[in-house]
C-alpha positions in Angstrom: -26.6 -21.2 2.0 -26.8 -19.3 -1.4 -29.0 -20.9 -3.7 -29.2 -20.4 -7.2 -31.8 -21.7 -9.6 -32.4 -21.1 -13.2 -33.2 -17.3 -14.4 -36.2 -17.1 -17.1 -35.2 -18.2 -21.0 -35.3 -14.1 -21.8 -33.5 -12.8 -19.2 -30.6 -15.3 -20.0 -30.7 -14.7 -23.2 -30.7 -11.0 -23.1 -27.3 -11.5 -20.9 -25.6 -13.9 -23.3 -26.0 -11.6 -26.2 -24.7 -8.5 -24.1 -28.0 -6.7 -22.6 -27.0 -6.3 -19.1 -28.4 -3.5 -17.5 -29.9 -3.3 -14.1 -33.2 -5.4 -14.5 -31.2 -8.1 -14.9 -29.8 -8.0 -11.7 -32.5 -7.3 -10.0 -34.3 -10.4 -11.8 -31.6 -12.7 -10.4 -28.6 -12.9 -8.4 -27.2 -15.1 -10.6 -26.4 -12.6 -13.3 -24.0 -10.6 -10.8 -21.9 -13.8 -10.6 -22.3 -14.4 -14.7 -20.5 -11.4 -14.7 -17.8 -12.3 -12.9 -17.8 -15.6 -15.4 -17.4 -13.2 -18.1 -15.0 -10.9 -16.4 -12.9 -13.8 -15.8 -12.8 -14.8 -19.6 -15.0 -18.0 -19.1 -17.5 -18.9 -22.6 -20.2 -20.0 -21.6 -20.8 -22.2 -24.4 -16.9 -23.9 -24.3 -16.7 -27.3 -25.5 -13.4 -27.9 -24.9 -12.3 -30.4 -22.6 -12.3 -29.8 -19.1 -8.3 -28.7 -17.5 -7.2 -31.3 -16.0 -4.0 -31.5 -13.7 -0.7 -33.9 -14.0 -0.5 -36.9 -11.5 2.3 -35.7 -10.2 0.7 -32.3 -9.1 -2.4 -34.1 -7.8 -0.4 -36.3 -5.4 1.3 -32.7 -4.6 -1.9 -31.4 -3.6 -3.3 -34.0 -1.8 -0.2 -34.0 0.6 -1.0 -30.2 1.3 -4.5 -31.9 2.6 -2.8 -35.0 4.8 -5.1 -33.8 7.7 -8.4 -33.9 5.5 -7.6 -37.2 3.8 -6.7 -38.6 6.7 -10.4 -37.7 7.7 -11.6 -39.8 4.8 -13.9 -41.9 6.3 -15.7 -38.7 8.2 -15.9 -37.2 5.2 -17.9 -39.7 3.3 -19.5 -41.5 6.0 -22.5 -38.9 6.6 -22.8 -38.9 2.7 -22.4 -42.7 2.5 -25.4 -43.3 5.0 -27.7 -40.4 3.6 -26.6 -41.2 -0.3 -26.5 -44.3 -0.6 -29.6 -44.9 -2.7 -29.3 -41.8 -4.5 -27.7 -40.7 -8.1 -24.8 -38.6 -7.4 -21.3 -37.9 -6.9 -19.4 -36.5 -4.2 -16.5 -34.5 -4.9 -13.7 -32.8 -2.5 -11.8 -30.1 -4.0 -8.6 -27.7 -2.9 -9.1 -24.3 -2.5 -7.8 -23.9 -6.5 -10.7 -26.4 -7.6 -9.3 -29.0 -8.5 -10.7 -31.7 -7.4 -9.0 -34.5 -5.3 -11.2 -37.2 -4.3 -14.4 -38.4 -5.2 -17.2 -41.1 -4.7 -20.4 -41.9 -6.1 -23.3 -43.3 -5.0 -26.4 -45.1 -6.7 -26.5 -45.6 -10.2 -25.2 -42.5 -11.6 -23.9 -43.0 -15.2 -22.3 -40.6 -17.1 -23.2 -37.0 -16.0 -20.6 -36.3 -14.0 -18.1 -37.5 -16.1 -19.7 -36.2 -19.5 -19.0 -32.3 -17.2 -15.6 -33.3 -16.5 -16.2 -33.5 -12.5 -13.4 -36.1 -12.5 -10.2 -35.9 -10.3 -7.8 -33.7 -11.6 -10.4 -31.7 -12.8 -10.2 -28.1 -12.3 -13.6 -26.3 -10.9 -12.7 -22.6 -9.9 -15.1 -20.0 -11.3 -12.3 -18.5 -14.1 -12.3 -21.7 -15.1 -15.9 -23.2 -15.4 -17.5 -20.2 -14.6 -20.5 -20.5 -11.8 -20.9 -23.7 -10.4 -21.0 -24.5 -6.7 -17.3 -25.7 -6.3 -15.8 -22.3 -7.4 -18.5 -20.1 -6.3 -17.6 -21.4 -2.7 -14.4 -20.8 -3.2 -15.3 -17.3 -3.9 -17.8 -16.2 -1.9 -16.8 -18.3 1.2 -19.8 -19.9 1.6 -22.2 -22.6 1.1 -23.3 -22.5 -2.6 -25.9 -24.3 -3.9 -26.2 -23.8 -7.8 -29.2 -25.6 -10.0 -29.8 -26.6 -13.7 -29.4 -23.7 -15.6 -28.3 -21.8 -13.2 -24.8 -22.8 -14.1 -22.8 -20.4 -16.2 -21.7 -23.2 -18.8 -24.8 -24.5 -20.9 -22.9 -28.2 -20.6 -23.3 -27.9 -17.1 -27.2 -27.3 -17.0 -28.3 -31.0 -16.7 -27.2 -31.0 -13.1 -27.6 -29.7 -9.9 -24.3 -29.1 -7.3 -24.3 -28.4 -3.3 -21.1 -26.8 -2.4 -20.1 -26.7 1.3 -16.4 -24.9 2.3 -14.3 -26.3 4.6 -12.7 -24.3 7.0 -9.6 -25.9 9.7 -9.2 -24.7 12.9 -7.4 -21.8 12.1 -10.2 -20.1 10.1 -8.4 -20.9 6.8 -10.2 -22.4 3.9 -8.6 -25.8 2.9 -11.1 -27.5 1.1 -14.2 -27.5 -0.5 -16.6 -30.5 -0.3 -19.7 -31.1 -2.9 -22.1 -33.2 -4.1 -23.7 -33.3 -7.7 -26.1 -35.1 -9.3 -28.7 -34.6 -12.5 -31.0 -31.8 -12.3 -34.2 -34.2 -12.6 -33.5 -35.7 -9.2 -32.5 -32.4 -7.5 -33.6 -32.7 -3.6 -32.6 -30.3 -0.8 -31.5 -33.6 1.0 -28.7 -33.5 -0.7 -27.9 -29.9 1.2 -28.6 -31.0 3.9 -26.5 -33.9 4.0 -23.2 -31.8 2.6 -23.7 -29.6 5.8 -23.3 -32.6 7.8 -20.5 -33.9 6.4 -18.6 -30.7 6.0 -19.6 -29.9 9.8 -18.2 -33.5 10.9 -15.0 -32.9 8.9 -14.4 -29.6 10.5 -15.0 -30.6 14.1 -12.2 -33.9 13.0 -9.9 -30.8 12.1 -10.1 -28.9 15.1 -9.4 -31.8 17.2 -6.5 -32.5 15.2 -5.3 -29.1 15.6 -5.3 -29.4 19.3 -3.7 -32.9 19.3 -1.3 -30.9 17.4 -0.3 -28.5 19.9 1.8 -30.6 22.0 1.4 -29.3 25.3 -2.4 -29.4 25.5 -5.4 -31.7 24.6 -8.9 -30.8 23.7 -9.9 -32.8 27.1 -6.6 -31.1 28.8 -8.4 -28.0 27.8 -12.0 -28.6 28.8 -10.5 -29.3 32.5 -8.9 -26.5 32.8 -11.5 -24.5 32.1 -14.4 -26.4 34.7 -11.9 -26.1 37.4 -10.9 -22.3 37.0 -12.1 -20.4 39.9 -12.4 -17.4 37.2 -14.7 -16.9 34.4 -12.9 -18.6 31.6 -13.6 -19.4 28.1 -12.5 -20.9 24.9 -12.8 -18.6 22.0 -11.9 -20.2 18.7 -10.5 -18.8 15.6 -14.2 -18.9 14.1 -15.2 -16.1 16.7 -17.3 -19.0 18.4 -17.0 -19.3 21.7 -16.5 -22.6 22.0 -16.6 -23.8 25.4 -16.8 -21.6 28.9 -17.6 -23.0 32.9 -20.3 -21.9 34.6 -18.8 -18.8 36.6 -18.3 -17.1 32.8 -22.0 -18.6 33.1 -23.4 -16.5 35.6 -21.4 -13.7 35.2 -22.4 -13.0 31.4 -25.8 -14.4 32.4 -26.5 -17.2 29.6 -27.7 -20.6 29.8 -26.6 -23.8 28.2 -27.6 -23.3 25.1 -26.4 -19.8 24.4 -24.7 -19.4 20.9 -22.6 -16.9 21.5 -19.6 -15.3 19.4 -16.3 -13.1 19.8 -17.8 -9.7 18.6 -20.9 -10.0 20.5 -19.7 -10.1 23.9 -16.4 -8.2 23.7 -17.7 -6.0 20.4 -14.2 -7.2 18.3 -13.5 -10.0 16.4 -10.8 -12.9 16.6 -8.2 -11.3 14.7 -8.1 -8.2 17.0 -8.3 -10.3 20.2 -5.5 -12.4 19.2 -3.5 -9.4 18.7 -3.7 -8.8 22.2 -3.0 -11.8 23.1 0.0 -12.6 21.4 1.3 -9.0 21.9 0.9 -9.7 25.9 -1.7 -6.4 26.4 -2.1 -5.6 29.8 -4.4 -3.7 31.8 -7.3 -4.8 29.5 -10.8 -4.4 31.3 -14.3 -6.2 30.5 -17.4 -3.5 31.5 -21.1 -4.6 32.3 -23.5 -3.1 34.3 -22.3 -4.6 37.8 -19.1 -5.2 37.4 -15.8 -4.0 36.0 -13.7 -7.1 35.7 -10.0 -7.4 34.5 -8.9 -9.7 31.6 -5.9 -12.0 31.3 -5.8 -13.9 27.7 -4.0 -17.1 27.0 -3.6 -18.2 23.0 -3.6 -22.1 22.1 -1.0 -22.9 19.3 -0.6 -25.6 16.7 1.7 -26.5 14.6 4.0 -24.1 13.6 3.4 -22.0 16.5 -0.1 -20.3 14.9 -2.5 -19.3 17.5 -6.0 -20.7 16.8 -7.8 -20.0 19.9 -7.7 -17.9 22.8 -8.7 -19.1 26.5 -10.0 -15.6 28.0 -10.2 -15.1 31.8 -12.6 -12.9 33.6 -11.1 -11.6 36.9 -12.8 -8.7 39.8 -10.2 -5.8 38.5 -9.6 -4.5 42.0 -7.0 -7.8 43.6 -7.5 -9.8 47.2 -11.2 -10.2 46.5 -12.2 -13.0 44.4 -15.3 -12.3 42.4 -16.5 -15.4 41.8 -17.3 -18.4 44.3 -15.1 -21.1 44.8 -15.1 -24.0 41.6 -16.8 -26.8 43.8 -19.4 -24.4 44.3 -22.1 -24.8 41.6 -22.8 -21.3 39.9 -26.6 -21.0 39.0 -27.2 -21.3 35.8 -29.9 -19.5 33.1 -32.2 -21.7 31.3 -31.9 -20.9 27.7 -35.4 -19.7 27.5 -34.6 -17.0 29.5 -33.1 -13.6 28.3 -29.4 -12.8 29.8 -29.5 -11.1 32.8 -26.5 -9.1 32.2 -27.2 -8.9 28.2 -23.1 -9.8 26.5 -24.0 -7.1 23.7 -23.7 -4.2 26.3 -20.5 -5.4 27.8 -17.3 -4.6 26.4 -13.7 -5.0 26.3 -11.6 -1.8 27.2 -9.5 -1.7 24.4 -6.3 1.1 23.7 -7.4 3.5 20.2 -5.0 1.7 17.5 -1.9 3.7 17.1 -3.7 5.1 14.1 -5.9 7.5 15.8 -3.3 9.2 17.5 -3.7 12.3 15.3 -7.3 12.5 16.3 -6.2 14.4 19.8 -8.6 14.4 22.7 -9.2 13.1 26.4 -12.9 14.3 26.0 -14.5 10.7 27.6 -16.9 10.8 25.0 -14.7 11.1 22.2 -12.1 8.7 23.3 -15.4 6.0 23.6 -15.5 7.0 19.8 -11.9 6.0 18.9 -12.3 2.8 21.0 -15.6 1.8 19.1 -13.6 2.8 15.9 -11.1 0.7 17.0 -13.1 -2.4 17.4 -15.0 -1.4 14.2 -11.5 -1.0 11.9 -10.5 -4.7 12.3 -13.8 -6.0 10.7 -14.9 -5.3 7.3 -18.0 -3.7 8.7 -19.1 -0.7 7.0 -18.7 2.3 9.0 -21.3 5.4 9.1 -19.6 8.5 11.0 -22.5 11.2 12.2 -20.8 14.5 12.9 -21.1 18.4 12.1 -19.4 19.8 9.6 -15.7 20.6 11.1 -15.2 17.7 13.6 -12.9 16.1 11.5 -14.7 13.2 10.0 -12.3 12.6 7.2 -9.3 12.5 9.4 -11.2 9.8 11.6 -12.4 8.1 8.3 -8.7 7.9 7.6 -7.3 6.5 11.1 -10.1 3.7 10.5 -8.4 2.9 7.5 -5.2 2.7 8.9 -5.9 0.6 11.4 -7.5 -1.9 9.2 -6.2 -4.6 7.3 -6.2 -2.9 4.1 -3.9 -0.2 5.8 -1.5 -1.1 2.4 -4.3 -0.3 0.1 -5.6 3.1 -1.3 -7.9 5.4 0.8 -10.2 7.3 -1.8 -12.6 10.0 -0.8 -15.0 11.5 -2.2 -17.8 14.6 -0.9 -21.0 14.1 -2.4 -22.0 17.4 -1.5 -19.8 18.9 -3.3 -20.8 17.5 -7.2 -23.5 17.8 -9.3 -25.2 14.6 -9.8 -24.2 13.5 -13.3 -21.2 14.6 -12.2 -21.0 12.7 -9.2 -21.9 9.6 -10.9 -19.1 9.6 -13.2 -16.5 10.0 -10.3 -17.7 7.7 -9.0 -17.9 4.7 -11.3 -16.0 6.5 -14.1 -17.1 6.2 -17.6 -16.3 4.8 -20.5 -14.5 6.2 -23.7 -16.5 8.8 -25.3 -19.6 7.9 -23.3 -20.5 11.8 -22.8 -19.7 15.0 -24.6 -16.0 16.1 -23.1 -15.5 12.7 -21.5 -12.2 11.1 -22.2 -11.7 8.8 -25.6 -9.7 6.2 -23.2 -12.4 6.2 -20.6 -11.6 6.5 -16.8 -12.3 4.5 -13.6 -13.9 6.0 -11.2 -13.6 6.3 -7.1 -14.8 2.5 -6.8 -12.2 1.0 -8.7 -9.7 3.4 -7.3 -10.2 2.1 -3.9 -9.9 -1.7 -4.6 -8.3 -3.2 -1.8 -8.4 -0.5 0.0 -11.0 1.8 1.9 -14.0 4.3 -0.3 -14.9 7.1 2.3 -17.4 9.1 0.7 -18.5 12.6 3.0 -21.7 13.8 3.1 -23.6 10.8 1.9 -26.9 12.4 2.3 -26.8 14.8 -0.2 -26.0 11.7 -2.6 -28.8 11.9 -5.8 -31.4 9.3 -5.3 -30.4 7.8 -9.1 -26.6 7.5 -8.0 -27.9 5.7 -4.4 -29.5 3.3 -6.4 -26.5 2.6 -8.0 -24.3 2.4 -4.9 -26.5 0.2 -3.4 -26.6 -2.4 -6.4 -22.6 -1.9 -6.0 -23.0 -3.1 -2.5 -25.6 -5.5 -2.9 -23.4 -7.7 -5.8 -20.0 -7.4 -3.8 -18.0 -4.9 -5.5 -19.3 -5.6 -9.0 -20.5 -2.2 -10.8 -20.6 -0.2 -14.5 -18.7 2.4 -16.0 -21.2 5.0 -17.1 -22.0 4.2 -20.7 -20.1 0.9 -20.2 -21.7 -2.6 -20.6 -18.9 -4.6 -19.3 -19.3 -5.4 -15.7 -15.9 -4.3 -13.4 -15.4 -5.5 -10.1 -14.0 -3.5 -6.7 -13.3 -5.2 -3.3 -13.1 -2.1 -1.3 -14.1 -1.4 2.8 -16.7 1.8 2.6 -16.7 4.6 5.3 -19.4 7.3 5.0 -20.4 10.2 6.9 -22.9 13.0 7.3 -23.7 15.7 9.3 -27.6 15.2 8.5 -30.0 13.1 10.7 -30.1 9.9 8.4 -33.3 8.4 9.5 -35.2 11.6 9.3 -34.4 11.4 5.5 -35.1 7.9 5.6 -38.3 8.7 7.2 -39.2 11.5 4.4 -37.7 9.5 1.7 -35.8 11.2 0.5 -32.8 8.7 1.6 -33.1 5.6 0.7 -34.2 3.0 3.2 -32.1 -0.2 1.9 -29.2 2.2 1.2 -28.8 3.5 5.2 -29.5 -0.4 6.2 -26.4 -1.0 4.0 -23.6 1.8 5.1 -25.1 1.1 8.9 -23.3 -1.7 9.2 -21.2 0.3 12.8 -21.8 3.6 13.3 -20.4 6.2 15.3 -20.9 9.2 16.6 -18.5 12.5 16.7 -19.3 15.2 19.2 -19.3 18.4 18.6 -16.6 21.0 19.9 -19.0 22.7 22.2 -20.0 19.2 23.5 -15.9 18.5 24.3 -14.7 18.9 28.1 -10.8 19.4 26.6 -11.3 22.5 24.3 -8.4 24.4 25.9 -6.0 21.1 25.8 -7.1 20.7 22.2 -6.1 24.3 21.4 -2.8 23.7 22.7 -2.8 20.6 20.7 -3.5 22.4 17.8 -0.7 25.4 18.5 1.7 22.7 19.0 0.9 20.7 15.6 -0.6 23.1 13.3 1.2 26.0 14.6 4.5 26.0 15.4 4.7 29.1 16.9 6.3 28.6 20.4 3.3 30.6 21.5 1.0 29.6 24.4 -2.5 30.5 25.7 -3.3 33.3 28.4 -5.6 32.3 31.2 -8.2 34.9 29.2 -8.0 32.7 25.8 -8.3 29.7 27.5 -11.2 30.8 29.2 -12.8 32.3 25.9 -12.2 29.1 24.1 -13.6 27.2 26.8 -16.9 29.6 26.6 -17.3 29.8 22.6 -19.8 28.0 20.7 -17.6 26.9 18.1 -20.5 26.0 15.1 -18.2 25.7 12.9 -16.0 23.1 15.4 -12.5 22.4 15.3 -11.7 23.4 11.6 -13.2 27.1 13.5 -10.9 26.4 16.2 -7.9 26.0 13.8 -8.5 29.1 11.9 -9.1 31.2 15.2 -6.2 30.1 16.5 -4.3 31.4 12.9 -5.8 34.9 13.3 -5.0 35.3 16.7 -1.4 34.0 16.5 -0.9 36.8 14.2 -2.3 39.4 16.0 -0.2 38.1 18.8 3.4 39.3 17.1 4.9 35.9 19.0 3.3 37.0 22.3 0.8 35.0 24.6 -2.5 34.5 22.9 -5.1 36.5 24.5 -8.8 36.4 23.9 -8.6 40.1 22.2 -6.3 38.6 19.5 -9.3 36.4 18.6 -12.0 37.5 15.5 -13.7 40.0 17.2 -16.9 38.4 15.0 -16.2 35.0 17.2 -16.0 37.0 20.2 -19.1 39.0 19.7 -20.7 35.3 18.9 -19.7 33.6 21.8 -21.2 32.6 24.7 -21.6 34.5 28.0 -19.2 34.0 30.4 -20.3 32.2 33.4 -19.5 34.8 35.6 -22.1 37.2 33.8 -26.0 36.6 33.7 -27.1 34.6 31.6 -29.2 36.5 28.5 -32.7 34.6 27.8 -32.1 32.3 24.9 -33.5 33.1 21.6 -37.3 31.5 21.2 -35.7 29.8 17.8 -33.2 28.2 19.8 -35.6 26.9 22.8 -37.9 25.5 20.2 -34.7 23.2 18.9 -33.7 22.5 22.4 -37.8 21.4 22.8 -38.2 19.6 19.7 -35.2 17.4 20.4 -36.2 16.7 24.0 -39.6 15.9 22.8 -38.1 13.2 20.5 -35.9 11.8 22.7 -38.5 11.1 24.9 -40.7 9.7 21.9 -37.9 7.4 21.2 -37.6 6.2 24.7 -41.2 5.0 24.6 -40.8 3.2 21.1 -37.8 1.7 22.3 -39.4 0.5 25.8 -36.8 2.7 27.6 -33.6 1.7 25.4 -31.1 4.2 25.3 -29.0 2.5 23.1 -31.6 1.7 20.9 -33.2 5.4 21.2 -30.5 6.8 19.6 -30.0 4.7 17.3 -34.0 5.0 15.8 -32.6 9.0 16.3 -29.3 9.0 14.9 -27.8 10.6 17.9 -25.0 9.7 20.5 -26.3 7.8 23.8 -24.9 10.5 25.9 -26.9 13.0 24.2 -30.1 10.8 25.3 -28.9 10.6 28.7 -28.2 14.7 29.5 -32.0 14.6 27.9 -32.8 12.4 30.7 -30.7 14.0 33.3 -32.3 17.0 32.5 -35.7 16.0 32.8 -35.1 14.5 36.3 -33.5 17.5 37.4 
């Protein structure tokens, strides 16, 4: 729950009369969301009478809610019991604000009418500004605002709980809250709105499956105890909210497990009912000791929307059942136990969204990166790509953003290598009029606001300016909300961010001269791009390239494939490309041989593997040793965690495993 109490006497009176700057937000959270009060147009010192609906369009909204109201009692009893001796009011309100019902309890007089928390009343935050009702709404979850805290002064004598109500379908119907005067403030009074709010959504999801006609919450639950498979009940959520005991053993978790949608199959709800609905086939769920096959089953209510998924967990090969027999009792793990097959390194085989196709390869390790990308796009997740210069992080920054749900909206980029700092800073947030010699007299947004609703990809974050990460992260850190240079008026982007960087991140973090908090921020998924030299399908990607970039009709000699297939490539595919210019037109429309290639490349490349091998430069061994050495450094700090190893090192897992090979060897 977010809970905000009053900010000191100075610092709210240094934000009413305009001084915002960034002590303020770092003295309080509360002053990001003042902002948005003020954005929105609220006064914070309003004296006008609260907005108040017609009868006619209350009634209205209450029939959108039938389901909650029906719920009445459930939503007041757990208030009613815990209350009952207490001043307040408790208040359900629509997703708008206005509010629909209410009741009160003890002897409250007149605060809550005196603020207008009446029915009919209207709540949102560009209406009343910050108060625990809106600010729900807005930030889609639990809100807990106190005293002063509030954006109106009016509002200051009292404290407000705010609790959103989600149905069974993930969508936010109402909001349910409980206010009282500031004097007899108590986290009870939290504590007792989560109760309620969790009662009334458990009363909505079994309405939602009496609503589904053909099945029944119980129908349900015995279908999945008597499945000779692995089954379980996923719900719109992303909680799994049921499962037998085969899925039991099989994932190795006990009873009590919490467990969730993106941690065992690494995608969230949305994505897996996408597959569901759209009937995908040949899906496949990997752990360590088994490859199983998945078959997924979606559970519709009314109007035919899918709000849960019943997943089953099959042996992938057929006529050999994996799992015993249902009246067979599969032992279970005591909860105080740790998985024996850990969920988080399982995963669901998914097909690369259609918007990766321009990112060609059958390299296993690079198809394992459009996969995790995959998985990655459909969540709001911020994405960190790690890559040399030339793999192509930009067009894999764009198929991310494609195959996300803000696919309609802008993508911006932005290299932060490539500007000087003042200068970076001002694309960035943009600047207002006439804030710097030669800026513009109108002013001019910047990146952020360009990319609202959409996706920010900004290459080569670690050569960002430590003044400008500061920046990005308060950006970050207050959803979106962030300064013009020279501007005092808050602006606000809601925008998906992508970075990427050829550098080794936590070495920088380690030096400082990156920004811990920052790289905790942008690692919100990362993934890792591997080099060309790394890539098993060079020659296929060359013929990718002649096909797409090329048009030539041309095709490549058994020589040039082998030559590619030797080469280095530092400077990756974007060498590749250019190589393969030069040499088409040295080729006069002929086969490409390796001759036609720069001779400079050529003279660079590596020796063939038919020739003896030339010792390797001592500069190059010593990388080769250095690396090795803190791989194996990692290893130890991570008890023997590949996954973890890289990582702490920034590096791909296969990388830590030819480390290991090689050592073995």
């Amino acid at each position: 729950m977010l809970i905000f109490e009053a900010p000191s006497r100075e610092s709210a009176i240094r934000f009413l009369r305009g001084d915002r700057d960034a002590s303020l937000d770092q003295a309080s959270p509360i002053f990001s969301r003042w902002a948005r009060s003020v954005e929105l147009g609220v006064a914070a010192d309003s004296a006008a009478f609260p907005q108040v609906t017609t009868d006619a369009d209350l009634a209205t909204r209450r029939e959108r809610l039938a389901d909650v109201f029906r719920e009445k009692g459930t939503l007041f009893g757990p208030l009613q019991s815990k209350l009952s001796t207490r001043s307040c009011v408790a208040v359900l309100a629509d997703p708008d604000g206005y509010v629909l019902a209410t009741q009160r309890f003890g002897d409250l007089q007149d605060p809550a009418l005196r603020v207008g928390l009446v029915e009919g009343a209207r709540w949102s935050e560009n209406v009343r500004g910050t108060n625990a009702v809106g600010t729900a709404i807005a930030e889609r979850q639990p809100v807990a605002v106190i005293g002063a805290a509030h954006f109106e002064l009016r509002n200051h004598g009292i404290f407000c709980y705010g609790h959103p109500i989600f149905d069974a379908y993930g969508d936010l119907v109402a909001v349910l809250d409980v206010t009282g005067p500031v004097e007899e403030h108590s986290q009870e009074f939290g504590a007792a709105v989560q109760a309620a709010a969790s009662s009334l959504e458990q009363a909505l999801r079994r309405i939602a499956y009496a609503q589904s006609g053909a099945v029944t919450l119980a129908a349900i639950e015995r279908l999945i105890h008597r499945s000779t498979s692995a089954t379980l009940l996923v719900e719109a959520s992303g909680r799994v909210a049921m499962l037998n005991d085969n899925a039991r053993e099989v994932l190795g978790v006990g009873e009590g497990s919490a467990l969730t949608c993106e941690r065992l199959f690494g995608l969230g709800f949305a994505e897996l009912r996408r597959l569901a609905i759209e009937g995908a086939r040949d899906l496949r769920f990997e752990m360590a000791s088994a490859e199983l096959r998945v078959e997924l089953d979606t559970v519709a209510g009314a109007g035919g929307r899918t709000f849960a998924i019943l997943v089953h967990l099959d042996e992938a090969r057929r006529g050999k059942r994996l799992f015993p027999a249902a009246t067979a009792r599969a032992k279970t793990v005591s909860p105080s136990q740790p998985p024996t097959a850990a969920p988080s390194s399982a995963r669901v085989q998914v097909p690369s969204h259609a918007a990766f196709a321009p990112v060609f390869g059958t390299d296993q390790v690079l198809v394992a990166a459009k996969d995790a990308a995959t998985r990655f796009a459909a969540t709001d997740l911020p994405v960190l790509l790690l890559a040399e210069t030339g793999t192509g992080k930009e067009l894999f920054a764009r198929a991310i953003h494609a195959a996300s749900s803000r696919a309609s909206g802008p993508f911006v980029a932005l290299n932060c290598g490539a500007l000087a700092s003042g200068v970076l800073e001002s694309e960035l947030f943009g600047h207002a009029p006439n804030s710097f010699t030669g800026a513009s007299r109108h002013g001019v947004d910047g990146k952020i606001a360009a990319a609202n609703h959409g996706t920010l990809f900004l290459d080569e974050i670690a050569e960002m300016p430590d003044n400008v990460q500061a920046a990005l992260l308060r950006v970050l850190d207050h959803g979106g909300a962030h300064y013009r240079v020279g501007d005092t008026r808050p602006r606000s982007s809601d925008f998906r961010l992508v970075c990427a960087t050829c550098r080794d991140l936590p070495e920088l973090v380690e030096k400082g001269t990156f920004r811990r908090d920052l790289f905790f921020r942008i690692h919100g998924a990362c993934v890792s791009l591997p080099a060309l030299r790394e890539r098993t399908d060079r020659t296929a990607l060359a013929a990718e390239l002649l096909k797409r970039v090329l048009p030539s009709g041309t095709d490549l000699s058994p020589d040039a494939c082998e030559w590619i297939d030797q080469h280095d490539w530092p400077g990756n595919v974007r060498e590749l490309k250019s190589a393969l210019v030069h040499a088409v037109a040295m080729a006069d429309g002929q086969s490409l041989l390796a001759e036609h290639f720069p001779r400079v490349l050529v003279g660079l490349s590596a020796p063939r593997r038919d020739e003896a091998a030339t010792p390797a430069p001592a500069e190059v061994r010593t990388r080769v040793a250095i690396l090795e050495q803190a791989i194996q450094e990692a290893l130890r700090a991570s008890a023997g965690n590949v996954s973890e190893a890289a990582r702490r090192l920034g590096i791909a897992r296969s990388t830590v495993y030819r480390a290991i090979r090689s050592r073995l060897s």
